[in-house]
N, C-alpha and C positions, 0 to 999 in steps of 0.2 A: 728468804728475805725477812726482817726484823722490822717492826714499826712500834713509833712511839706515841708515848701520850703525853705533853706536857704544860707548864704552868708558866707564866711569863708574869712577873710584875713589872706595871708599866710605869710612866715616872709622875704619871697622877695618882699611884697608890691603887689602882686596880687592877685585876686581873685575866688576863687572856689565854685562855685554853686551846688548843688544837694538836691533830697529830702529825705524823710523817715518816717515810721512810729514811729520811738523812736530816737526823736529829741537828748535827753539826753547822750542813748548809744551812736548815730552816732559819737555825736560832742568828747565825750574819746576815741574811737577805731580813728579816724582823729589823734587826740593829742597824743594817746599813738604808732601810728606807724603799728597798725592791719590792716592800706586798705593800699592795695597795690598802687601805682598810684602815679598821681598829687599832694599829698598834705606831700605822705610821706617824701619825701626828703625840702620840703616846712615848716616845724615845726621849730618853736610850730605854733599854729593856734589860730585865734579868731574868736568868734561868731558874726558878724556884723550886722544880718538880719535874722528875721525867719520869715513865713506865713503860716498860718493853712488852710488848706483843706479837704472839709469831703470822695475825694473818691481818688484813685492815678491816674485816670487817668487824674483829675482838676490837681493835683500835677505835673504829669509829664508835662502837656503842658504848665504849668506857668515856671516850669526849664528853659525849654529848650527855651521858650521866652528868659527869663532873659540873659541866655546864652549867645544868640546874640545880648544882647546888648550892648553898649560902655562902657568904665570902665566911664565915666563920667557921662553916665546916671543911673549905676548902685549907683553911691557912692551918685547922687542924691535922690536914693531909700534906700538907708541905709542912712540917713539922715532925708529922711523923706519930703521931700522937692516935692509935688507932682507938684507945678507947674514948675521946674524944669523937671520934666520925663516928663509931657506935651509937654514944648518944646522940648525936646530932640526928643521927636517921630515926631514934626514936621520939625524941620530943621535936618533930617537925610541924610546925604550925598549921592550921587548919586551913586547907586547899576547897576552892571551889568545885565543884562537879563537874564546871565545863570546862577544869584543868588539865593536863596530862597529869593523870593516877600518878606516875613519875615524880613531878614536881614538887619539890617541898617550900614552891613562894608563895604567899598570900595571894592574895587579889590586889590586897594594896601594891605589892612589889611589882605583881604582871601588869598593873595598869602606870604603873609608876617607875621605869627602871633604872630611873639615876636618883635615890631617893639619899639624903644625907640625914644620920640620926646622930644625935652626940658630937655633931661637925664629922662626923667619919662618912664617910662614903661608902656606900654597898656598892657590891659587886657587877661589874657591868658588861663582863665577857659575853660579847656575842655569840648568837646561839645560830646552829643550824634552820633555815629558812621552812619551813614549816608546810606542807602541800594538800591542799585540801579538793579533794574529792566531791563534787557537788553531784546528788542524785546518778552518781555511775548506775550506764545500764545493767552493762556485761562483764564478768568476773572475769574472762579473759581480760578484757582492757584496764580492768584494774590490774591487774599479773603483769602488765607489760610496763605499765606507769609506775610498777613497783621498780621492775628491772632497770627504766630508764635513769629513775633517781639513784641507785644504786652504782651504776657506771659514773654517776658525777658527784659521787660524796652525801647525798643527801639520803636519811635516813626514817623521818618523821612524814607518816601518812594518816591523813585523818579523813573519815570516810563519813557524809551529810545524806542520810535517809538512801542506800543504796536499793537498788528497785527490786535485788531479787535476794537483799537480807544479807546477814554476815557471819559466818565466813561464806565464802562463798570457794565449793569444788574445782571452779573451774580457773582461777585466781593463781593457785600454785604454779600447777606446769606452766603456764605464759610467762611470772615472775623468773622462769630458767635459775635457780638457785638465790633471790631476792627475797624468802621467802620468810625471814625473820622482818622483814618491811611492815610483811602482811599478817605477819602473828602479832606484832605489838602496833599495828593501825587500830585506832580508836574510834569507836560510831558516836555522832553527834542525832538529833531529831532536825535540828535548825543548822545554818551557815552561822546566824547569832551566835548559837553554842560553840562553835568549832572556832571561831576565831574571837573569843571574849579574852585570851590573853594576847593575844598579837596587836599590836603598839603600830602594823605598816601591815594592810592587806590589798594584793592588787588581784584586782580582777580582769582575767586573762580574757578578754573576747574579739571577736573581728568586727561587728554591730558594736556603736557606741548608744544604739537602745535612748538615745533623748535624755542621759543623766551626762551633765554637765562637770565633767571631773578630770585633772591634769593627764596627757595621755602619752604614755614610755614605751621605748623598747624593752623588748627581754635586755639588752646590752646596759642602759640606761637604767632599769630595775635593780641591774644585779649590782650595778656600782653602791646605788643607793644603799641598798640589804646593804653589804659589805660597811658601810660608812653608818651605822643607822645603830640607836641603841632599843632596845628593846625588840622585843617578838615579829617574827616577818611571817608572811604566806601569801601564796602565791595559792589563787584558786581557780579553779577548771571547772567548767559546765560541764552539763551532761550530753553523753555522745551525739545526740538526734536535734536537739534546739539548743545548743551552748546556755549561759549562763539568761535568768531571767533577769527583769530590771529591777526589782525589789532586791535578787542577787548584788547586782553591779551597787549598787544604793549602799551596800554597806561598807563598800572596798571605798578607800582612801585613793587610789590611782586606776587609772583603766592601762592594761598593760596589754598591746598590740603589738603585729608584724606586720610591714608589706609585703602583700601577697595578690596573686591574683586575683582583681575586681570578678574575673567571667568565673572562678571556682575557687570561693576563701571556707575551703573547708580542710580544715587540718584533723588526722585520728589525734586522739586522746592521747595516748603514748609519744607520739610527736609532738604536741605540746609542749607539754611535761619533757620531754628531753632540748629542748630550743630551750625553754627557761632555764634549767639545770645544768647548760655545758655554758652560757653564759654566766652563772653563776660561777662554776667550778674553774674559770678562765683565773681568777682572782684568788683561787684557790689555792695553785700550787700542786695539783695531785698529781703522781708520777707519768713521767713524760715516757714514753717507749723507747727502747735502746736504738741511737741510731750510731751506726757504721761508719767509723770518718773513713773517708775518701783517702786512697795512697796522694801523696806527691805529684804533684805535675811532673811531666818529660822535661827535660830537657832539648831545648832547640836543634840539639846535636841530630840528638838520637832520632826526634821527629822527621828531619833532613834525610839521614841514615835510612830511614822505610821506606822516604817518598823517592829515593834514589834506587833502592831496592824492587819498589814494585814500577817504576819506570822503566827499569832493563828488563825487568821481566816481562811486561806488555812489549817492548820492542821487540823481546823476540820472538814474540808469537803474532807482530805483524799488526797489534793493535790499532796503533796510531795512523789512523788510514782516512781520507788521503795526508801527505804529508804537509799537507800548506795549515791544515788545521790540528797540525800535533801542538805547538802551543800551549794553542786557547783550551786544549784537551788535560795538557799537564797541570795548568790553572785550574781548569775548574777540581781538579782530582787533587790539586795543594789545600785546596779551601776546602774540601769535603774535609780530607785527613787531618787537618786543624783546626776544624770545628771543636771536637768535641772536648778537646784539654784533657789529651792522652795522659795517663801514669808510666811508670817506668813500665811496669808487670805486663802492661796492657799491648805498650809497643813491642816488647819481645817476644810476647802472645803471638801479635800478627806479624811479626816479621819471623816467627816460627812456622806460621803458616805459610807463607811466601816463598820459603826457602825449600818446603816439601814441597810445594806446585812445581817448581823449577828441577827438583830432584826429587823424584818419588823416591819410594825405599820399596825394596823387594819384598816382598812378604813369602 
């Protein structure tokens, strides 16, 4: 299977990135108004850029490059112009410390992301949602939280004073193959630091801890992310007391579930995948091959069975006594019409039927 990387100019002049495995659908469901998001109110759209990749995780981590790049060095790449993105990745403006190393936007840009210079508009492709790690105890649960975000498209782990350092051994095998999550996860000292470019931070807890601040679902979070310009994250306490209130104090939404009042403890990796498959709903990532169904029977043939396995019980004396053969044949009509046989399926058991009635010699 093949997946793409590609470039969407929208009809305010900016740009939207993302990948997939059916270049063709993606780009009509974008045009006809089916994803919800950034681009729906952005239409009509055009194709400016595509790149193929043979597995999605190559896909994903070339997006979300692309992502942060300048709309200058992007339209350099839809152009075609390689020595152009050359230099652009060399004279890249001076990034804060508490940036992604990755990143070549200012401070100004991360705090600012609909910024217009010269009447032009920069760039304003939303980016993958960002997941921040507060004081993780255990490098297993980090490995799992790596894994969960990886089954839902998300890529970016940022990790706030972990307790037992980083990397951490025990991280990998839990991550089950996630584990480029956990080699490009970034350590902060502070929650401050980890989330000094995100423009939307929610903080994930069951306690609303006495900070008075608007309160969502993961369902209601992800809509927003999706709809939302600038930098998102989603942030998790630590395993044993979840998030503190000087934590929740910095988030912009408190992001909650209902859950059991007598036990509102959720693992770590559970978390982090409830936020994650709500977000990825809006996503579009590939759905699992499902099996259409044969044809329904036809009435004949359904008749044809329940006539077939009536003689058959009458001759082995079934229908006993006979004042309640009937209500017998009845109830034995609705069972055999329940289920909204297929052709294959009635000739199946009426194959069956007909070896009860004539066994074969062996």
């Amino acid at each position: 299977m093949s997946f793409w990387v590609y470039i969407l100019r929208c009809s305010d002049g900016s740009y939207y990135t993302g990948h997939t495995d059916d270049l063709e659908r993606r780009i009509a469901q974008h045009q006809s108004g089916a994803i919800a998001g950034y681009t729906h109110d952005r239409r009509p759209v055009e194709l400016v850029f595509s790149e193929t990749f043979p597995d999605r995780i190559d896909a994903l981590e070339r997006e979300h490059q692309i992502k942060d790049w300048s709309r200058k060095k992007k339209e350099a790449l839809i152009r075609g112009d390689w020595k152009a993105v050359s230099d652009a990745a060399r004279s890249r403006p001076r990034v804060s410390a508490s940036l992604d190393p990755g990143s070549n936007r200012t401070e100004a840009e991360a705090a600012q992301p609909l910024l217009r210079t010269n009447g032009n508009m920069t760039d304003t492709s939303p980016l993958l949602p960002v997941i921040v790690l507060v004081r993780p105890q255990l490098g297993e649960n980090i490995g799992k939280a790596a894994r969960a975000m990886l089954n839902f498209g998300l890529t970016e782990m940022r990790l706030v004073s972990p307790r037992d350092g980083w990397p951490n051994p025990d991280a990998g095998p839990a991550a089950a193959g996630a584990d480029f999550i956990l080699d490009k996860a970034q350590v902060y000292e502070t929650l401050a630091d980890a989330v000094a470019d995100c423009a939307h931070v929610y903080a994930t807890t069951v306690r609303k801890r006495g900070v008075t601040k608007p309160v969502v679902t993961p369902e209601e979070a992800a809509q927003e992310i999706h709809a939302a310009r600038g930098r998102c994250a989603y942030v998790f306490g630590p395993e044993r007391s979840g998030l503190e209130t000087e934590d929740v104090a910095l988030a912009r939404k408190i992001l909650t579930v209902p859950i059991n009042p007598e036990f509102g403890s959720l693992n770590l990796a559970q978390a982090v995948i409830l936020c994650a498959y709500e977000w990825s709903k809006q996503a579009n990532l590939t759905q699992p091959t499902v099996t259409e169904l044969g044809e329904p029977a036809p009435q004949e043939e359904l008749e044809g069975m329940i006539l077939q396995l009536n003689t058959l019980l009458e001759k082995v004396g079934y229908f006993f006594p006979p004042d309640r053969a009937p209500a017998t044949k009845l109830t034995l009509r609705n069972l055999l019409t329940k289920p909204g046989w297929n052709h294959l399926e009635v000739r199946t058991l009426r194959g069956v039927l007909s070896h009860l009635n004539r066994p074969r010699e062996r």
